[in-house]
Structures are given as C-alpha cells and as structure tokens.
MIZA-681901 format. One record per residue: x, z, y of N, C-alpha, C, CB in turn. Coordinates in pm, whole numbers, plus 50000, padded with zeros to 5 digits. Each point is the difference from the previous one (the first is absolute). Glycine has a CB too. Layout:
<atoms>
XZYXZYXZYXZY;...
</atoms>
This chain:
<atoms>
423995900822312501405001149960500444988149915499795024850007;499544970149855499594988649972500514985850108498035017249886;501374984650177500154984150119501205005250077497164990750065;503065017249964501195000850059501375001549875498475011550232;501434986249684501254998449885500244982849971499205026049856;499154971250187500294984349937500455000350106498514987349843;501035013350339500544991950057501295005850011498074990450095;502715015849868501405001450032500534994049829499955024950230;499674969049716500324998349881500694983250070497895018849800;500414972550286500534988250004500774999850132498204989849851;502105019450251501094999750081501374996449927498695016550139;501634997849767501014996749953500194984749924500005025450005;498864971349927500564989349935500074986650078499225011749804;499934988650306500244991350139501284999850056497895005050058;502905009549969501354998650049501424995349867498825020950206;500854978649668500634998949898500364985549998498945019849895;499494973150112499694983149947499494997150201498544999949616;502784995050414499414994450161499694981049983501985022550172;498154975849755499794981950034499034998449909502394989250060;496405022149900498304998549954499574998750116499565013849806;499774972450177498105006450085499275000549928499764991350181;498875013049870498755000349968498814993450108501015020449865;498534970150034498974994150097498535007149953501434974450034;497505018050014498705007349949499904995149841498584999950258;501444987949739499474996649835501654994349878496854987150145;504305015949939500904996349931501425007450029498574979349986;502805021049935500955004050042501234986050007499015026549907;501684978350184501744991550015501015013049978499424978350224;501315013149715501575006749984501224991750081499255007949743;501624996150307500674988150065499394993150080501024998549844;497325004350232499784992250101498825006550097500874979849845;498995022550281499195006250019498314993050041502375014350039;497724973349920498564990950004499834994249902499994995550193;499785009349647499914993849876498664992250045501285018449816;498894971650087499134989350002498755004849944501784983649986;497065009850084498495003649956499604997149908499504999550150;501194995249718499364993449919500625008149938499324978550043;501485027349876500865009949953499145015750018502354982950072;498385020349816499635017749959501035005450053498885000549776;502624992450179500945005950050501274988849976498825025849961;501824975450197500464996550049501414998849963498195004850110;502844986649842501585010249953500834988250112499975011549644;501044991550461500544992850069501565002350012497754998250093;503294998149788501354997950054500984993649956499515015350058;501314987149998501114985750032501525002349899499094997950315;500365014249600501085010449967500025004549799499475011550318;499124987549694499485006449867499194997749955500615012250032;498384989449855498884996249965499405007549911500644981850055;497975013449829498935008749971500864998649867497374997350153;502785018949802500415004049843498735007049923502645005050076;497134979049867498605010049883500685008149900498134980549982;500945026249957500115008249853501304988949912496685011349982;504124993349962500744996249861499835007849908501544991150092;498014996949796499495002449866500894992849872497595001750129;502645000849794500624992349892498134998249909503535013549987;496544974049925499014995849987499365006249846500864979650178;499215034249817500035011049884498445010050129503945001249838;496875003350271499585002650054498904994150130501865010249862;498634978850174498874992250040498774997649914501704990850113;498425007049756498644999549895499295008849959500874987149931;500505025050133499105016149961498615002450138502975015849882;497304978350206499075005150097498585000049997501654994650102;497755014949894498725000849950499184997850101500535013849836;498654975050119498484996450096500484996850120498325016149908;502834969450093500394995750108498954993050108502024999249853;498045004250242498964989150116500014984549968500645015950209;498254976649837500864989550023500714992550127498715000149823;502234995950132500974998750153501005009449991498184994250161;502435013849721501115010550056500854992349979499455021849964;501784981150117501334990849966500915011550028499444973250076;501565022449795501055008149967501224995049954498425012849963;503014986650063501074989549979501055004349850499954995650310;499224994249628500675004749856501855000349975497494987749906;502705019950059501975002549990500394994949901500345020350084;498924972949784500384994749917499924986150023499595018249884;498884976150134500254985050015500364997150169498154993749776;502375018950322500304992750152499344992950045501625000149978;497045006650022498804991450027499205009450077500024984849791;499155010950316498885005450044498704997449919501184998450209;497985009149765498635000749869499085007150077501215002849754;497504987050220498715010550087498795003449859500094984050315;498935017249743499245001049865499064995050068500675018749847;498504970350001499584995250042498665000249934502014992050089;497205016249889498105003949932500945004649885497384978650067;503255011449856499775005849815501595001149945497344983649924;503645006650188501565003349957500914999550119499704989549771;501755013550217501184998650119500474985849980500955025750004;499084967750135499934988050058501784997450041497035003350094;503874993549852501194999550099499714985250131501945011749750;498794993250331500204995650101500824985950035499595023650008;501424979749869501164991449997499524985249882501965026050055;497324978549878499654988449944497794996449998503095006249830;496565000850193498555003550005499205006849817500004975850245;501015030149697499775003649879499905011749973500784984349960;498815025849939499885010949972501675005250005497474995449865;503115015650141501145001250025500115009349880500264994650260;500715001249660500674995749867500855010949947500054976150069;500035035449827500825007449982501484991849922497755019050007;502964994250049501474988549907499895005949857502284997350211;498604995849720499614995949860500895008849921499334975150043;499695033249887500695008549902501074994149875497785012850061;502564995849892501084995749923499654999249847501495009950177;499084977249776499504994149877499285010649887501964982350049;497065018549880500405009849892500144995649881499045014450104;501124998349769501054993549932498844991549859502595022450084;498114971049881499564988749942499185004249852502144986150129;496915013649814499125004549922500574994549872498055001850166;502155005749726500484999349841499334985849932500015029749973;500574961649989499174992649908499145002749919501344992350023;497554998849975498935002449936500434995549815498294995150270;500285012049669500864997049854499764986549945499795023849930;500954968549971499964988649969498464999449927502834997149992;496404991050002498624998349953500464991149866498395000650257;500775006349656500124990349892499854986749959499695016349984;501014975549889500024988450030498734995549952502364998350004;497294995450034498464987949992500274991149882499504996250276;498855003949678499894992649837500314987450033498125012549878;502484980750032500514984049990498764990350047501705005149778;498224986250234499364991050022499604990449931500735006650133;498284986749840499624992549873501124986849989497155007650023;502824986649882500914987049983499224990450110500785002249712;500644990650289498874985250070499724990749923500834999850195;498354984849785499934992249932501624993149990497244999850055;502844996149841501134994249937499884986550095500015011649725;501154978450337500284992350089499804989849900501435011950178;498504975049895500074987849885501214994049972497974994450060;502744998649833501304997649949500564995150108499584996449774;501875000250304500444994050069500504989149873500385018650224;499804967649909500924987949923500975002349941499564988350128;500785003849748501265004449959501424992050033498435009049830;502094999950157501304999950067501014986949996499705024549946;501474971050115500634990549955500935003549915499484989850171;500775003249705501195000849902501155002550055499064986249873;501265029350025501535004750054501234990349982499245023149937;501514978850133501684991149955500505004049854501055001850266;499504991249633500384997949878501105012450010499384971749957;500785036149931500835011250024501644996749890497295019150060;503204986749978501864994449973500255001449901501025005150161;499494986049714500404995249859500175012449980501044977349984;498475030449872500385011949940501454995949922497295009749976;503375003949996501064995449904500014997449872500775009350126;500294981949805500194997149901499885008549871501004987550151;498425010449759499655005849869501235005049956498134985349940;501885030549949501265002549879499844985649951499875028449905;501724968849995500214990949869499245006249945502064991749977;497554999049891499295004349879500945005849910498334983250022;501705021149888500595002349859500754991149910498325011950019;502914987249930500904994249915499044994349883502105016450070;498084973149898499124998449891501235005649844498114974650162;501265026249729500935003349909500874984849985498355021549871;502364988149994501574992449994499504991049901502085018850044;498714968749923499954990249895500655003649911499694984650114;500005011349783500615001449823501534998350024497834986649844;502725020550085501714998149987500394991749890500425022350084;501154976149892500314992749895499405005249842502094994450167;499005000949715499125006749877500605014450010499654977749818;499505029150040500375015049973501525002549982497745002749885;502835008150108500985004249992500515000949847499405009450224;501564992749718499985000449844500215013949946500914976849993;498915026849933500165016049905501535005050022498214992749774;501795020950255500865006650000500855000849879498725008650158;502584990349792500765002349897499835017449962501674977250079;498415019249814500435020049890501355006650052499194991349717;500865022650369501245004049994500825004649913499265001150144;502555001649868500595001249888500355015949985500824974450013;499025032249870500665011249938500835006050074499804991349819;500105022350200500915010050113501144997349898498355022750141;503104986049929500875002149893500475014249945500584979350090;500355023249793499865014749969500465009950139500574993449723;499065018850296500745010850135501465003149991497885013150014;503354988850084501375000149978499405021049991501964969250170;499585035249783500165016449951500354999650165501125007349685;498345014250300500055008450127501184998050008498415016650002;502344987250142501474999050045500105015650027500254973450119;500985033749873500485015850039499525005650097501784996649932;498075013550077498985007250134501414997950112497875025049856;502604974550277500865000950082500255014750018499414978150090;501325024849967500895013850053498955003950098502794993349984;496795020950071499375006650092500884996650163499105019849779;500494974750305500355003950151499655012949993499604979550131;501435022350005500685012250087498455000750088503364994550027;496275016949935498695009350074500454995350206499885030349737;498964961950255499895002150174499795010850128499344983249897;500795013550206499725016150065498725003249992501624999150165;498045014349881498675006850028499854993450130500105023849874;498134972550042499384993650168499315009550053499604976949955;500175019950226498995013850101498915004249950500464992050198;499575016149828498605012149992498934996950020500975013750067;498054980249892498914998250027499135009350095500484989149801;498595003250228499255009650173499365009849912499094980150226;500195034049866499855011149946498365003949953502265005150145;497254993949744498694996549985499015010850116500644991149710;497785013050249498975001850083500405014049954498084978550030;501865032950109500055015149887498795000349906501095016450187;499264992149756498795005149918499225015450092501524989449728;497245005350193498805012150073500125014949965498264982149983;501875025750175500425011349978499055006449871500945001150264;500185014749667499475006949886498705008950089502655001749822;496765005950115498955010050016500635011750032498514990149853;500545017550281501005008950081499365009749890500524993650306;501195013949732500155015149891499305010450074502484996449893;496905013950056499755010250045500335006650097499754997949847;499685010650275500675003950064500605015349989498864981350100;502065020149949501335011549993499595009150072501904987249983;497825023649985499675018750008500255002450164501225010249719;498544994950406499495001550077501795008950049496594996649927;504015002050158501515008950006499545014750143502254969849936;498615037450039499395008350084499955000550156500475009349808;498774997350237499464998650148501655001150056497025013450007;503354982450124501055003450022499775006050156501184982849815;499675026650288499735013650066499794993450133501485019349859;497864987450218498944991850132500935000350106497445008649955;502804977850144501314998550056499345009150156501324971049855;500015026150261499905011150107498654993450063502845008550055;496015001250048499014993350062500264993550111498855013649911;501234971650135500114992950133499755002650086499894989549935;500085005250179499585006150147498774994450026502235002250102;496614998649962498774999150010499974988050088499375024349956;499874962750009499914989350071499305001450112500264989549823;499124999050240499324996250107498665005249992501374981150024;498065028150050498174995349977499084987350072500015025749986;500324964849956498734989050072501204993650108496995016649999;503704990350105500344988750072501105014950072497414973750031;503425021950042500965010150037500065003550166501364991249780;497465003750290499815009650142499445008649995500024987450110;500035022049936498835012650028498714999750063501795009950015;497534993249928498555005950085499434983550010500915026750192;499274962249698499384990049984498715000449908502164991650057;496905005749967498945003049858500244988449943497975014050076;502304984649767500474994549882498674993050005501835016749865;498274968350084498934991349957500564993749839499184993350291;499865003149632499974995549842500264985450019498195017549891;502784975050062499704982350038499274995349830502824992750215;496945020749704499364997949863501354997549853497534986350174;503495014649907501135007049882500815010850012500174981049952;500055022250184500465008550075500215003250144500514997149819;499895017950198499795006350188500504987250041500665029450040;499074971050095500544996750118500045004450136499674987449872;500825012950214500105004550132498764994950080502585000449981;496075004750085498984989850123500495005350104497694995849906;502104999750159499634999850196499845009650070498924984849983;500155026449936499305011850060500965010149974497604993649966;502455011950115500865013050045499235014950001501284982550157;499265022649774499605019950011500585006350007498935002049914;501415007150191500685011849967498975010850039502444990450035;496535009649897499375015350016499275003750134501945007449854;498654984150215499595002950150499824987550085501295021449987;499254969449994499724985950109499974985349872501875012450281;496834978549788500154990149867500174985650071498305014649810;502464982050142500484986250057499644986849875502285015050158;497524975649910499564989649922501204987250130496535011649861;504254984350032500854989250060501195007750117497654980349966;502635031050009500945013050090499825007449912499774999850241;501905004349735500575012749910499575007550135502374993349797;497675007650331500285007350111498704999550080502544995349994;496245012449933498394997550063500695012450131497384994349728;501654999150397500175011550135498435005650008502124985450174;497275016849736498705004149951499885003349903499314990250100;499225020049856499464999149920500064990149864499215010250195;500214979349906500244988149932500314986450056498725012149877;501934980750058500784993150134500384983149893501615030050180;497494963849890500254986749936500624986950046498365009649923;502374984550060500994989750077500264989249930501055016050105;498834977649956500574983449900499924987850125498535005649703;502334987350296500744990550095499614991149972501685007450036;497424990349936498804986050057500164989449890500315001250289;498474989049679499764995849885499324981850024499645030749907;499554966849988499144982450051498655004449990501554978749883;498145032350127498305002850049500155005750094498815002749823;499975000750266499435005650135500035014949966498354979450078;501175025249818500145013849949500695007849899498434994550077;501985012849998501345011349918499485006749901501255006350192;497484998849826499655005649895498145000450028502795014549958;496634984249962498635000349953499255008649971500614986849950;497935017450069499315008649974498624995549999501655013950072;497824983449812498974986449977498795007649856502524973550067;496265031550035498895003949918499024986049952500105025550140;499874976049720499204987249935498735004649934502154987449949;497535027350120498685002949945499345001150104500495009949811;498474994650200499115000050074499225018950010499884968149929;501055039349994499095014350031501265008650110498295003049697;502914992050366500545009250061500844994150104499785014249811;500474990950304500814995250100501264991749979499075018650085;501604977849970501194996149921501265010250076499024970949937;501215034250213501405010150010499185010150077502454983550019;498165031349934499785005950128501205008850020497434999049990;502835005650154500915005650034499905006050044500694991349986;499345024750050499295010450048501065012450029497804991049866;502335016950265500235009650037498755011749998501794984850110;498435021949754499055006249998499705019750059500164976449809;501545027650224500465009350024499434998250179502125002449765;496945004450292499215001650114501205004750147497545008349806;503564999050101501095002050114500844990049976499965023650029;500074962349891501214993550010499674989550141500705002349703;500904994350368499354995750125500274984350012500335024250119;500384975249729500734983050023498934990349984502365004549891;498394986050116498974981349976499385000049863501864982050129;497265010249804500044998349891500144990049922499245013650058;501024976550046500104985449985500654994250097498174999549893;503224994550049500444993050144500124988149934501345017050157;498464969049949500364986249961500995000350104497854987449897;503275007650099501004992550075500474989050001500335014749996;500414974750074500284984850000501495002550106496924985749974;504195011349987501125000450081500134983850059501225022049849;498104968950133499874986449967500594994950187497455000549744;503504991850270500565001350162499874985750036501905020249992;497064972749913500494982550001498874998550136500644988449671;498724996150277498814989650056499684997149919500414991950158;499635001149757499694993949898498685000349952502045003049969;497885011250027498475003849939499565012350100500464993749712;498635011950277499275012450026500335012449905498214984550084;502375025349892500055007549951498865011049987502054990550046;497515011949832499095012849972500225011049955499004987549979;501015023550133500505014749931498915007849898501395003750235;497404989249753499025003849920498974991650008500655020450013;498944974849864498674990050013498745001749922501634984850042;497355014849973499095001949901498794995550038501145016949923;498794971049933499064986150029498655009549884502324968750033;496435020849991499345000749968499344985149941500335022250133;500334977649688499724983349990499044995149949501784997949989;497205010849964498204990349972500014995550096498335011549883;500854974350101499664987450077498594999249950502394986850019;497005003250079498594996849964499515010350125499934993649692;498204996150327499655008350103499135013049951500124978450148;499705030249942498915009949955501385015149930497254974349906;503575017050150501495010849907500575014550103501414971749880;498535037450116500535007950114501015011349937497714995850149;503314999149898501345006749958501025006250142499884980649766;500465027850210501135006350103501504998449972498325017050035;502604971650081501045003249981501015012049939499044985950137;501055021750015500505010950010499245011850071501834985549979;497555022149974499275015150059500795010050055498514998349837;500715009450277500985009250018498655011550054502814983150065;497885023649919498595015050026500855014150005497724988449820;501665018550266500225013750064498905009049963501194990350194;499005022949783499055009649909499515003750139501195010249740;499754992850369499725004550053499624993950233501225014549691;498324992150357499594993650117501355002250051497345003550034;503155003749972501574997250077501194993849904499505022150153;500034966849773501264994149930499544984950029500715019649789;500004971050176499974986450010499824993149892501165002550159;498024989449794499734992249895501584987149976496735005550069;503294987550034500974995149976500904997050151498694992249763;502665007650268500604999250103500924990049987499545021050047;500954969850036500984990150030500714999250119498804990149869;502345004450116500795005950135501434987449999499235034149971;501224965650124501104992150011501315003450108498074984249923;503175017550037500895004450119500354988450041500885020549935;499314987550222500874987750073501135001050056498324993550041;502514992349860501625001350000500474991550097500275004849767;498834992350307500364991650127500254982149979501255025250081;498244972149808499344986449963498844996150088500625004249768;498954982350164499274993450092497805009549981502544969149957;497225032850092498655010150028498774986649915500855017850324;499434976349572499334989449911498825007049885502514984750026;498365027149934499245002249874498575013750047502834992649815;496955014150088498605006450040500485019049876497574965550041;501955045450041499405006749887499684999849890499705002350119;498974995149952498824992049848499814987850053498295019649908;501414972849983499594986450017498644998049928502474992250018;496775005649989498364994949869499894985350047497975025249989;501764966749909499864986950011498604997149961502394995949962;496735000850127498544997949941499455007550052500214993649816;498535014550182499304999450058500345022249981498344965949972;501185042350142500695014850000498675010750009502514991450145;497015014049795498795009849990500615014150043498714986649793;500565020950251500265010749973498215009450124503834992449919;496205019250020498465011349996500195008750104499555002549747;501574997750266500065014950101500644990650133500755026249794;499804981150343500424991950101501904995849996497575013150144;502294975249939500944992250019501045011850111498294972449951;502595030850075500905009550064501494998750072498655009449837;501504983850277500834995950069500945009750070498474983150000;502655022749956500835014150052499804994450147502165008949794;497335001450288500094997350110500105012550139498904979249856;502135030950038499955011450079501275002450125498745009049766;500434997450341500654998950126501565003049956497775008050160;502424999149732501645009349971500954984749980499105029249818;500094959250085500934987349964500104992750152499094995549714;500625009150400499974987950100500555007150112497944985649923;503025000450135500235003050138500284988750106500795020049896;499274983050239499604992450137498524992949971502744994350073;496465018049912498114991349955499714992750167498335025449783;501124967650253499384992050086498884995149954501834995750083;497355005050062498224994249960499974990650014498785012750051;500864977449877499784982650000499584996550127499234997149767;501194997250281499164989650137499874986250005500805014750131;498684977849911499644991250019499314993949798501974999350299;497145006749647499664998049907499044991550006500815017349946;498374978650126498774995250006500624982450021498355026150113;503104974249952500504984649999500814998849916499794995650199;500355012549688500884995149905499144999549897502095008150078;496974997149918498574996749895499464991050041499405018749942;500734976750180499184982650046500674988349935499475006750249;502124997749734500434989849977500544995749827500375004350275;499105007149662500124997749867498734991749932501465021850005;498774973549884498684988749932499625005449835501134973950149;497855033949884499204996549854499534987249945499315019250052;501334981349840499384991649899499364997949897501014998650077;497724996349846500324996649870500794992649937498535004850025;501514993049828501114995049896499485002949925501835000650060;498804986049780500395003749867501235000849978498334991949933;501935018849999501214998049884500414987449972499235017649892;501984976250089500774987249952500005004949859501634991550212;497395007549653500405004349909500824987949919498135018750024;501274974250010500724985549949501655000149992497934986950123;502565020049997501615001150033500345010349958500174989350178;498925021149780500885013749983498515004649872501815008750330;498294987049553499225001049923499865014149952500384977249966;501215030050031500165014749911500675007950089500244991849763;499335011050381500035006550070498925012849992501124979550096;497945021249852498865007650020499094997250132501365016349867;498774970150169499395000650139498665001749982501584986350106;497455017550003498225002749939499324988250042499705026450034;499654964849899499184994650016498795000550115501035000749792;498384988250267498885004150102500604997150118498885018049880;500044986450224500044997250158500775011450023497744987850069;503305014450015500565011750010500184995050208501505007749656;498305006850416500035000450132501315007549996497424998850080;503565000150054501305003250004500904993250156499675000649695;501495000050299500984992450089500874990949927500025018550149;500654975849925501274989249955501225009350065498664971650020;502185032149873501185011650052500874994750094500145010949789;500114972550201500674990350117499545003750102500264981649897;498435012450105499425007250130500395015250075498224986249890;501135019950027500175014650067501245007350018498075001749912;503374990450022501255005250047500294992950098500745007549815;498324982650228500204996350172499765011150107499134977249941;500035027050025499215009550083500705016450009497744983949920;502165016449925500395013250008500955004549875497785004050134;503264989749842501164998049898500055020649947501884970450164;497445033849876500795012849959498795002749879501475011750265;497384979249750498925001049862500444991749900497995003550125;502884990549887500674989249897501035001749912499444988550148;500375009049726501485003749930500254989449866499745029050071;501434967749899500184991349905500495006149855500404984550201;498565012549735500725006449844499704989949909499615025750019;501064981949879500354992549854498465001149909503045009049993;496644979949946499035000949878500294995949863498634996950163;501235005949767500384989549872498324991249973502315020749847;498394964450205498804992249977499264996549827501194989850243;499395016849673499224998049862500075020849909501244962149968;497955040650140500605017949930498255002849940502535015150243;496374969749789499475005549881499294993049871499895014850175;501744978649794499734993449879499915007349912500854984250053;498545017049784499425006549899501235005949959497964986049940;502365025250011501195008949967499954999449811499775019150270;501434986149660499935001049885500995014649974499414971249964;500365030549886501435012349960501094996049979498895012549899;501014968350139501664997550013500044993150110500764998749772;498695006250308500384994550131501455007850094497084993949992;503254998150006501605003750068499915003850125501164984349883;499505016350247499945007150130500124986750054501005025749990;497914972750154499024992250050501094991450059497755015550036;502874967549926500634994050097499705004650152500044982449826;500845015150263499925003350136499634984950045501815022550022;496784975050039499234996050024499285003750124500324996449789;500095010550305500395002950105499894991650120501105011349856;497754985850171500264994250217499705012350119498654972349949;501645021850131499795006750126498634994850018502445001950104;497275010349920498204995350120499555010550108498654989249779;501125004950339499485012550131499165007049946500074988250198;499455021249794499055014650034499765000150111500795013849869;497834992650178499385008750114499735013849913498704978750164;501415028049988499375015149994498845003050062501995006749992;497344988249930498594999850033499455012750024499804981449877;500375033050077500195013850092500175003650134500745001649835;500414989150170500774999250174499194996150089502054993249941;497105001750013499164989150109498545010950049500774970149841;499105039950099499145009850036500295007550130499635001249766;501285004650205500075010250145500024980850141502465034949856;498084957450152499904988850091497945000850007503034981649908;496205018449953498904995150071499225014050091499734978349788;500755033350162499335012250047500244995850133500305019249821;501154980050248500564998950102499114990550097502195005449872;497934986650083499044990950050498665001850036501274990249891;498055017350032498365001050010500205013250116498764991549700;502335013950312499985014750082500354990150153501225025449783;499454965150237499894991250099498984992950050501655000549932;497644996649978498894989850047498855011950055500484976249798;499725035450093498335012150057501095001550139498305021749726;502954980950267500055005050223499704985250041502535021750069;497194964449926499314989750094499075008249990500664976149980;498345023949939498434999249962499885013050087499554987749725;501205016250281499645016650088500014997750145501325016149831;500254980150208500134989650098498594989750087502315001349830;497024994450111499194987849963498805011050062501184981649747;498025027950147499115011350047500295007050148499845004049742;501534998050233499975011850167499854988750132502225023049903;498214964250095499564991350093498615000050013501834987849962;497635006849934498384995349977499035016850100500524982349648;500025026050300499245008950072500735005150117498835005649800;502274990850290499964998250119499774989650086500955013649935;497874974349999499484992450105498694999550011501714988949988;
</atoms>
C-alpha cells in the first residue's frame, strides 16, 4: 500500500511539473537532455535560479554552514558563499559586511588630573652685550623764582610826637521835647507751639443699660443655594461643588441623574479625577455588585470619541514594572463559572469599510484549552463541496521567512524562522482567504499612567486565513486516496 502511495504521489507530481526529467545520475528542468557533467540541469529563456534571501543578521545566524553554501545577501546586494571559516561576497571577493549601526552616545569627560610639581631652575644664561646708548631725553622745565631778598635801610627816623591839648568845659542839658502821637498797632505775631496735654481726669460712673432693640431677620448660612455642602476658606462658610439632597450626590451638577453623579467639562490633564494607592498593604479601587440578584454592569468604560486622530480607549489597563524576569497583567478577566466568559469583544457593523477586528492581541497569543471556530450548519447557507482542491493546493507556495523587524520594530512581530504564505500570492489564487486590515504599527511601545490615547498609527496590511486552508487540504487528500484506489483496482485487474 506503501509503494503504491509513493507511486501515485510521483504521478501526480509528474503531471503538476511537465518540463522535469530525470536521467539515471542527474536531473534537467527546462530541458529534457541535461548535461552529463551536471547534477542538475536548469534551462530557460524566461526565468532563472532564486536562492534563499537573507539580510546579513540572519545570514551570520546560520549555524554550521557547509562549505560552498551561497546565499544572496539583501543588505549588501550581494551574492555570499561560505568559505571554511567566513562569508565570501561575490561582488567584491570579501567577507560580506554588516551595515553600520548608529553612533553611540559620547562618554562623560574624564576628571581633570592634578597639576605636576614644578621643575627645577635652569642654569642662569651668560650676560648679553650691552646695549647701544639711548637718545638724549627732552629739556625738563624751568625752575620756581627764588625769594625777594629783604628791603634796604630807609631814610632817617621819624621825630617825636607833640603833647595833646586840654578838653574844654561840657555845654548844660537842653529841655526834654514834647511826646509824639502813639503809632498804630502792629500784626499779630505767629501762634506759638501748643502746650502738652493736662493729665486725664478720672473716669465718669457707668450710665444705665438702655432697652434691647427689635430682633433682625436671620442671615445667610455659609452660602445661599440649597442642598450645597458648606466649605471653611478659614474665616468663613462658603458655598463647594458637592451637592446633597439626602438622596442623589452630585459633584460639579446641582442636577446628579444618580446616586452619584460627577461632571466637569474638561481640563489640561489626561485625568478627571484620581485614585492613587502609595502604600503597599491594599488594592487601590474596587467596585463590586455584591447583591447576587442585581443584574446590571459594574463597570462601564465608554469613549464617544468620532475623530482619526488618535485611537480611542473605552478602558485600559497597563501593567508598568519594567525589567526582565517582571510578570505583570494588563487587563484580567475571569468567569466563576463554566458557562460564563472570562472576557468578550465584539464589533458592529455599520456598513464601513470591514478593516478593524473584534479582538486584536499584538505579539505573541497563548491560550490551554481549544481554539473554536463557529461553524454550525444553522449560521450557513448554499454549502457546496470543494472541488478541484488538489489544483488549487498545487498552486499555492509555502514558504519560509523572517519578520522585517528592522521596519516594523513595535509591532510585536516574533522573532525566528517562521513557515507560512505571502497573502499577495494567495489572493491570486484564492482571494476569498485574503483580507486587508488595519494595525497600529507602534501598539507595543512601553505604556505609562500618563499615557494619553494611542496616536493613530495605523497601516493597512493583507491577512490569510490560515483555518480556511484546511477543509481545501482534507479535500484534496480525499482526491488523491480515489486515484490511489483508482491506481489499486487497475493493478489487480491485470
């Protein structure tokens, strides 16, 4: 049974690939008499041999290369073989060269070294010649005069003063004159400094109480709306924010439509309001429906947000230790029970473009129990059995690949050899496994508690449904066992 699978294995692949031969010690492609000197043969007029592409990260990764492999590097556009101990390019005959990382950053100055002991004297030089005589310098000025000499002798002395003569007798008093006529009164002179008050008198006997006037009307308490709770500004009431009437409490609304009901029309931080544990012995919120018949939500996040601009988050929850060896949970979700859902996501369709997703996970997706594709006869209609599967699986191409992490660094793409299709490809073939959606190419850069809602960062990229492609291979293998059956009921009628 064995030999009859291979040989219907290489029928089929004989009728698939018609311009192979096979000789005894060699093969041709494109020719049906490959040359004898040749292993294998490649002959056309049309196309040619596509080795492996490697970027040269991955070309150096290859472990325990032969010697002689050749592989066409995508960085230096070079063909590279190996050669005993390194990769040989082609294009110049040299080891083939990674491109050149980017500068790093420049190392702190070192500290200044202290200064060094002086140095001994040197010997004293011997006298130079002496010099030529300076030019004569410019007449100083003229000296003070000296001093007057004294005076010369004068004529002779002067002669003696004469004796004066005898006063004479005094003449008699003369009559007193008549009194003048009294002049006017002159102004008032200015008004001197007061004098310093006397010493206060005693004080005066106490007069009687007098009768208590009508009582006023009763002022304000604290502030004059109702059902405001009064705040202290530390001299007196005032009116706050918060609202009571006994029954509904509003913070920023006289008019709470709740319990409690908080509102305020937007501000210069990311958050309206805060709830921030700085110890370390207790949770920081919880919110709990604890009444077993209540049937509502207990938590809703919402986003009315209608832009582009950004990504909107109706609920987020990061997990921000860093460092390795760290294991933290975004957002959890868990069910007590086997008929409830841990967590659910969902999306309507308003007849927009079919871009976005349910759920989305960026990076790499675990999960313990099985993977579950709705696939019940009640969701489907006009079912048809695949045919011709076995030539539409001939004509699709597995591949390996790496990830471009280089181009798409914070994508979550996975690292390694990864086996797969090219979605170009396969929406040739079979466009109904193909679909184009949205990613945000940086959704997994490091998050913070002030991280704002995720620029829209957003390309298009094909998908396969790599699911889809199952029922095609069943199909197929149920075709090839009727040859192989085919194949048997001949064999035993000859």
């Amino acid at each position: 049974m064995k030999k009859l699978l291979l040989f219907a294995s290489v029928l089929l692949l004989s009728s698939a690939i018609s311009d192979v031969a096979f000789s005894q010690n060699n093969v041709g492609i494109g020719t049906t008499t490959p040359d004898n000197s040749s292993l294998l043969d490649l002959n056309s007029a049309s196309r040619g041999l596509l080795v492996p592409r490697l970027n040269t990260g991955q070309m150096n990764g290859i472990s325990g290369p032969a010697n002689g492999l050749i592989i066409y590097n995508i960085d230096s556009l070079c063909f590279c073989f190996w050669n005993t101990t390194a990769w040989v390019s082609l294009c110049n005959g040299t080891g083939g060269s990674g491109s050149q990382g980017p500068t790093g950053p420049t190392g702190p100055s070192g500290v200044v070294g202290a200064t060094g002991a002086d140095g001994p004297t040197g010997v004293a030089g011997a006298n130079g010649p002496t010099g030529p005589s300076g030019v004569d310098g410019a007449t100083g000025p003229s000296g003070a005069d000296g001093a007057t000499g004294a005076t010369g002798p004068s004529g002779g002395p002067p002669g003696p003063t004469g004796p004066s003569g005898a006063d004479g007798a005094a003449g008699a008093t003369g009559p007193s004159g008549v009194d003048g006529a009294t002049g006017p009164a002159g102004a008032n002179g200015a008004t001197g400094p007061a004098g310093a008050n006397g010493a206060t008198g005693p004080a005066g006997a106490n007069g009687a109480t007098g009768a208590n006037g009508a009582t006023g009307p009763a002022g304000p308490v604290g502030c004059s709306t109702a059902n405001l709770i009064i705040k202290s500004n530390g001299s007196s009431a005032v009116c706050s924010q918060i609202f009571d009437d006994g029954n509904f409490i509003g913070i920023g609304t006289q008019t709470p439509a709740n319990p409690f009901h908080y509102l305020r029309g937007g501000g210069t931080g990311i958050w309206q309001s805060h709830f921030q544990n700085s110890g370390a012995g207790d949770a920081g919120l919880l919110v709990e429906n604890s009444d077993v018949t209540s049937q509502f939500r207990v938590f809703l996040g919402a986003t009315n947000y209608n832009g582009t601009a950004v990504i909107p988050t109706g609920v987020a929850g990061y997990s921000l230790a860093t460092g390795t060896a760290t294991y933290g949970i975004g957002v959890e979700g868990a069910a007590n029970t086997y008929e409830g859902s841990g967590v659910e996501g969902s999306r309507f369709n308003d007849g927009g473009a079919d871009i976005g997703w349910g759920g989305l996970f960026y990076n790499d997706l675990g999960y313990t129990g099985g993977l579950f594709n709705v696939s019940d006869a009640r969701i489907k209609t006009d079912v048809q059995t695949i045919s011709n599967a076995t030539a539409i699986i001939s004509k699709l191409r597995g591949v390996t690949y790496y990830h471009d992490t280089n181009k798409y660094p914070n994508m979550g793409l996975s690292d390694g050899l990864r086996y797969g299709f090219i979605a170009q490809e396969v929406e040739q073939i079979v466009p109904e496994f193909v679909q184009e959606k949205g990613l945000n190419i940086n959704s997994c850069l490091p998050k913070s508690a002030g991280t704002k809602n995720a620029v829209n960062d957003k390309q298009m990229f094909k998908t396969v449904d790599y699911v889809s492609i199952i029922p095609l291979l069943v199909e197929s293998i149920k075709e090839l066992n009727a040859k192989v059956e085919k194949l048997e009921a001949e064999l035993k009628n000859k």
